[in-house]
N, CA, C and O atoms as a GROMACS GRO file, in nm:
protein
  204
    1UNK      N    1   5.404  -6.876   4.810
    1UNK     CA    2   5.295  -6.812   4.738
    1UNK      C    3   5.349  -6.692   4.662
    1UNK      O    4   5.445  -6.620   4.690
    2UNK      N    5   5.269  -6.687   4.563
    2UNK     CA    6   5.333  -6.562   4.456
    2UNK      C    7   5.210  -6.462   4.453
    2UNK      O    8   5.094  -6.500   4.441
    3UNK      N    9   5.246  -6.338   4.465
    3UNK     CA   10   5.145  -6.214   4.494
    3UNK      C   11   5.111  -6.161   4.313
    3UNK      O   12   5.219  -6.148   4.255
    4UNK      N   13   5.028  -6.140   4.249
    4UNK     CA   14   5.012  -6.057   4.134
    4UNK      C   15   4.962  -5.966   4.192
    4UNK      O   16   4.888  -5.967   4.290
    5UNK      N   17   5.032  -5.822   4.093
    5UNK     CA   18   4.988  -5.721   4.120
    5UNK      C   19   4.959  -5.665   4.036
    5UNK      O   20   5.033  -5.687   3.940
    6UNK      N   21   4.844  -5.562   4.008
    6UNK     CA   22   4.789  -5.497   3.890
    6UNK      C   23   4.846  -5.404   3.809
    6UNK      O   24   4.868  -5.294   3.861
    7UNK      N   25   4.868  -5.416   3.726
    7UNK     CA   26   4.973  -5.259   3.654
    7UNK      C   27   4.826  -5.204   3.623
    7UNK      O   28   4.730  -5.237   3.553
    8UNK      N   29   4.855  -5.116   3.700
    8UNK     CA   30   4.753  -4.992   3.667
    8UNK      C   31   4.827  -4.843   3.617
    8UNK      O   32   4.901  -4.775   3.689
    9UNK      N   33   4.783  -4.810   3.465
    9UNK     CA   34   4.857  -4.753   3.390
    9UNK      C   35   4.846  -4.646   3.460
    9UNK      O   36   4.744  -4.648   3.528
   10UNK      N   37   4.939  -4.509   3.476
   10UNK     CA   38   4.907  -4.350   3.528
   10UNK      C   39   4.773  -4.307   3.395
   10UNK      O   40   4.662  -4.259   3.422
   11UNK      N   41   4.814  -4.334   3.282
   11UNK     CA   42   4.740  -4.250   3.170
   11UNK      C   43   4.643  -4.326   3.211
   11UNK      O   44   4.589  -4.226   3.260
   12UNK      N   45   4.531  -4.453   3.252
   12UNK     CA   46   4.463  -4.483   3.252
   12UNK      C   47   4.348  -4.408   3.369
   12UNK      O   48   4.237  -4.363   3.342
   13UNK      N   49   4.442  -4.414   3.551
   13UNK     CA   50   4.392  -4.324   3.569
   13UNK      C   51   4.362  -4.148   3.534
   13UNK      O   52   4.292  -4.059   3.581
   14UNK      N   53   4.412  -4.157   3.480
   14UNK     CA   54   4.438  -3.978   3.432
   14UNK      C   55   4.313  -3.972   3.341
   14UNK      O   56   4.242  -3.874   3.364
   15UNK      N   57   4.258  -4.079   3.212
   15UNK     CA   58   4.157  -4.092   3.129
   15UNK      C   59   4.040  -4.097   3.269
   15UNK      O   60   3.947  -4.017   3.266
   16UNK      N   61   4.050  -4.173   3.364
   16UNK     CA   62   3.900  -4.214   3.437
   16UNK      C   63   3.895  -4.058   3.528
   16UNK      O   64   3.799  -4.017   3.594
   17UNK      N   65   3.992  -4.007   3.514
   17UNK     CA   66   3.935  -3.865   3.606
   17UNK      C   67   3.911  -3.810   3.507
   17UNK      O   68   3.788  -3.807   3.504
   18UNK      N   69   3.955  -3.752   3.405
   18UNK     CA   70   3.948  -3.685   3.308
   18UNK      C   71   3.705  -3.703   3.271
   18UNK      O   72   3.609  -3.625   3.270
   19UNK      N   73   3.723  -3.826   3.255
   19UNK     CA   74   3.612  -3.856   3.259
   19UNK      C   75   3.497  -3.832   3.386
   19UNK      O   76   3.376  -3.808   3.374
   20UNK      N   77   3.560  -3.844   3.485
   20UNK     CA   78   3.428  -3.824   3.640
   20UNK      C   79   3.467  -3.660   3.601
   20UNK      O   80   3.362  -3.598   3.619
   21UNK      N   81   3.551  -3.583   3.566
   21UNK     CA   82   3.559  -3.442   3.536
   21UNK      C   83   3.445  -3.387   3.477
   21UNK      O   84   3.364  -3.301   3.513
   22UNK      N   85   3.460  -3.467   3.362
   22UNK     CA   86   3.370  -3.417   3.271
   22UNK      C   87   3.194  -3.428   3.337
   22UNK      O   88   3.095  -3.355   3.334
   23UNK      N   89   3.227  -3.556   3.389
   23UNK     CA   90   3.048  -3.633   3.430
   23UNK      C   91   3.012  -3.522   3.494
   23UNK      O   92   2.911  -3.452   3.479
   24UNK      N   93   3.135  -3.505   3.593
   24UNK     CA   94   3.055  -3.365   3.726
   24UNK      C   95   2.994  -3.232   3.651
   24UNK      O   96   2.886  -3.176   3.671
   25UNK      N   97   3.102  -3.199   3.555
   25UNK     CA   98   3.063  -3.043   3.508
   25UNK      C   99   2.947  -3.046   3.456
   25UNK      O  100   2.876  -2.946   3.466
   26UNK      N  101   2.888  -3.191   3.369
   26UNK     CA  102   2.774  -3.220   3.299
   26UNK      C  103   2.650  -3.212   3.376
   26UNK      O  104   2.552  -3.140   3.358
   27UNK      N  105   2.668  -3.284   3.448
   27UNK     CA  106   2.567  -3.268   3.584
   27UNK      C  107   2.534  -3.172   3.652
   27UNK      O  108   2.418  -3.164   3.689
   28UNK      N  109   2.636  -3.064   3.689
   28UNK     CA  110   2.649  -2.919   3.799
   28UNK      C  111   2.541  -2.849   3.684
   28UNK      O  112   2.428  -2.818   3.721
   29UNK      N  113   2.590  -2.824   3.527
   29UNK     CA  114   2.550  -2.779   3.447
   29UNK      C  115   2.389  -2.800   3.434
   29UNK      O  116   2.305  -2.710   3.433
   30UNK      N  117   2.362  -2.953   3.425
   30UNK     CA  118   2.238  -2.988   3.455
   30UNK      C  119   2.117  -2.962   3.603
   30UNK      O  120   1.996  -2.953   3.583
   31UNK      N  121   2.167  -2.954   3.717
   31UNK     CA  122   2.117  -2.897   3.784
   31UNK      C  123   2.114  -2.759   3.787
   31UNK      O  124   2.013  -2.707   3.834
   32UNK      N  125   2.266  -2.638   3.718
   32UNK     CA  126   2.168  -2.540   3.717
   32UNK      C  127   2.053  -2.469   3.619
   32UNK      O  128   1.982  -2.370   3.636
   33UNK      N  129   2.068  -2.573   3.496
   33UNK     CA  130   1.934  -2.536   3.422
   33UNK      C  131   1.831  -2.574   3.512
   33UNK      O  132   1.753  -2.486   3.549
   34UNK      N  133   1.819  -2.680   3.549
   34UNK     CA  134   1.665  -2.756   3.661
   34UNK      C  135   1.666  -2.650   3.731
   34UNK      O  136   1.556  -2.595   3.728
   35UNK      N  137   1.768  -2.578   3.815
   35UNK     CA  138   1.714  -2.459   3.941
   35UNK      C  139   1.645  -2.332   3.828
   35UNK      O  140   1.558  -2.250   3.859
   36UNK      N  141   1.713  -2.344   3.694
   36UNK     CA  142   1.657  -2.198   3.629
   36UNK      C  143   1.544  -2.218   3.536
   36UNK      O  144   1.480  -2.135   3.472
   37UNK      N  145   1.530  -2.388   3.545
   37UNK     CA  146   1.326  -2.351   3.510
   37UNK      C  147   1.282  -2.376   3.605
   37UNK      O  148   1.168  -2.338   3.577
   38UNK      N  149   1.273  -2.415   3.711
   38UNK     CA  150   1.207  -2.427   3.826
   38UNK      C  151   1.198  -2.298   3.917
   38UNK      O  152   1.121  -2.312   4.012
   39UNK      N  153   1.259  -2.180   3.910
   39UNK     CA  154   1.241  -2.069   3.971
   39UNK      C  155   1.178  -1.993   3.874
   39UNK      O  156   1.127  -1.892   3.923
   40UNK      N  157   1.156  -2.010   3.694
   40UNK     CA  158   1.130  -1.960   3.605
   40UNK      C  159   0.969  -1.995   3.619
   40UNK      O  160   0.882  -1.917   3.582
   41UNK      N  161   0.944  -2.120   3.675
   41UNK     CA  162   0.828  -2.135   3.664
   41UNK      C  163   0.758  -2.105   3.824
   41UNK      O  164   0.638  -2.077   3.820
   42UNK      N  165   0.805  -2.108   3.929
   42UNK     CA  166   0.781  -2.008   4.039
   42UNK      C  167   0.711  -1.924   4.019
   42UNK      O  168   0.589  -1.918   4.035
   43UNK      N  169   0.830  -1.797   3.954
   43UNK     CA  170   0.784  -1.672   3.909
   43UNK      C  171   0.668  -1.638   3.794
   43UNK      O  172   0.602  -1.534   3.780
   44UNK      N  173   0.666  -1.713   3.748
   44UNK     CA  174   0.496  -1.772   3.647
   44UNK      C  175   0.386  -1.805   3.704
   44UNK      O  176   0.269  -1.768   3.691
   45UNK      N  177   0.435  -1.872   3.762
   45UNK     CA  178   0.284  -1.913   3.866
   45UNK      C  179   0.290  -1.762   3.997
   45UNK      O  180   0.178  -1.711   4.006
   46UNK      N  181   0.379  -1.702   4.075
   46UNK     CA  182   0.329  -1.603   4.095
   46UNK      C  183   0.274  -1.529   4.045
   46UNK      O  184   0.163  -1.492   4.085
   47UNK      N  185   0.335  -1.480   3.934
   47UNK     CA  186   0.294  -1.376   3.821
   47UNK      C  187   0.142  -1.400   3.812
   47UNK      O  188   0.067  -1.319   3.867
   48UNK      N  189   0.096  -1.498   3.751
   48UNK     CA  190  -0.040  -1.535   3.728
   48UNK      C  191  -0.128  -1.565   3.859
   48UNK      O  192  -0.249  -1.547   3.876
   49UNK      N  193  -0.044  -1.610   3.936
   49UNK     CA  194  -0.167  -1.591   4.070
   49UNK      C  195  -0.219  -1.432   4.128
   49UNK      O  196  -0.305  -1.415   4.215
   50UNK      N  197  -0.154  -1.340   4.069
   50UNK     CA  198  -0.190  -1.242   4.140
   50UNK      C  199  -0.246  -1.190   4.067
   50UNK      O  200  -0.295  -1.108   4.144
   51UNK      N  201  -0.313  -1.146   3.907
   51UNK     CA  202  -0.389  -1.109   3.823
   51UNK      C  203  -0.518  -1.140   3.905
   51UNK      O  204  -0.629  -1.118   3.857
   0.00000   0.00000   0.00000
């Protein structure tokens, strides 16, 4: 029996991290706008509940 084995390029992985890199920062970025209207609107609805 003969085994194939995958050439898996270095630059190829290096492009697919390069990429989940990017996905994460996009995302971190995206949750902390969501935490900074969602505490933005907290403080709105306190604000106005206490008038």
């Amino acid at each position: 029996m003969t085994e194939t084995k995958k050439n898996t390029a270095p630059q190829k992985n290096a492009d697919e991290k390069l990429k989940s890199d990017d996905k994460q920062a996009r995302l971190a970025e995206a949750l902390r706008a969501n935490l900074r209207r969602r505490k933005a609107q907290a403080r709105d609805r306190r604000d106005t509940g206490s008038k």
